[in-house]
N, C-alpha and C positions, 0 to 999 in steps of 0.2 A: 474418484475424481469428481470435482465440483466445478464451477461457473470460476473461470478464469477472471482475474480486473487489476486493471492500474489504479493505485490511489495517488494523488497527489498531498502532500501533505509538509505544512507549514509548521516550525515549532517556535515556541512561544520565546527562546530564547534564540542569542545566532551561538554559530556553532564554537566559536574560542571560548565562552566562557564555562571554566571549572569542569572540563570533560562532560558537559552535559550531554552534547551531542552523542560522545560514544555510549555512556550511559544508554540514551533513548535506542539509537541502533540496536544497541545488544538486547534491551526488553524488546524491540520488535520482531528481532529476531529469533526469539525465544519463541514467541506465537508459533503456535503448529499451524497455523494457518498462512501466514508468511512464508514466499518463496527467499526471497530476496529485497535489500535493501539498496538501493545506490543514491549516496549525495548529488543533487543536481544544482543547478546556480539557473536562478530565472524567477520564473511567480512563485515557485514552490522551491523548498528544503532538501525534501525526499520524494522519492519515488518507490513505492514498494507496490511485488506484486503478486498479488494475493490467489490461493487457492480456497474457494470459500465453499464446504462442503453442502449446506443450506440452500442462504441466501448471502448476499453481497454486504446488503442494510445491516445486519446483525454484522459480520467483521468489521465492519464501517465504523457504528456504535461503539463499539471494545476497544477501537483505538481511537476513536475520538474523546472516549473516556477519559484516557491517559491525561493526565496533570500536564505534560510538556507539549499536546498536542494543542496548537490555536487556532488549525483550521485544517479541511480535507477536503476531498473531490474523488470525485469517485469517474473514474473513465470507463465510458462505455465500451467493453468490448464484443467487436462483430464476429460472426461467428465464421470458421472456414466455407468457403465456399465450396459444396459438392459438388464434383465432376460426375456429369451423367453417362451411363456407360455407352459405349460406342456399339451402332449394331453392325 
């Protein structure tokens, strides 16, 4: 298990044209690093959330690579908070 995170991510086309969308979903999909993909409707595309066994910057990278990807964001996530034991 690695460092949990939201990406937010924008693609360069919208999603009706020529099945591009599903196209991209399914190569994100594909990533062994990818938990999950869900369409959102707002500032961003997608929402994907990533198990990143490293670092975060490297999965980031590898899809920001992606030909259909125009933009990302990376959401900081906090960590659970431990419960001190009771004496």
């Amino acid at each position: 298990m690695g460092t949990k995170a939201y990406l937010m991510v924008n693609l360069e086309k919208r999603f009706c044209e020529d099945g591009y969308y599903l196209n991209a979903v399914k190569e994100l999909l594909e990533m062994p690093e990818v938990e999950s993909v869900e369409p959102v409707s707002g500032v961003c595309d997608l929402l994907l959330k990533v198990d990143a066994p490293i670092r975060v910057v490297f999965v980031a990278n590898k899809i920001l690579a992606k030909k259909y990807v125009k933009r990302l964001q990376v959401l900081r996530v906090e960590p659970e908070p431990v419960e001190s034991p009771k004496s």
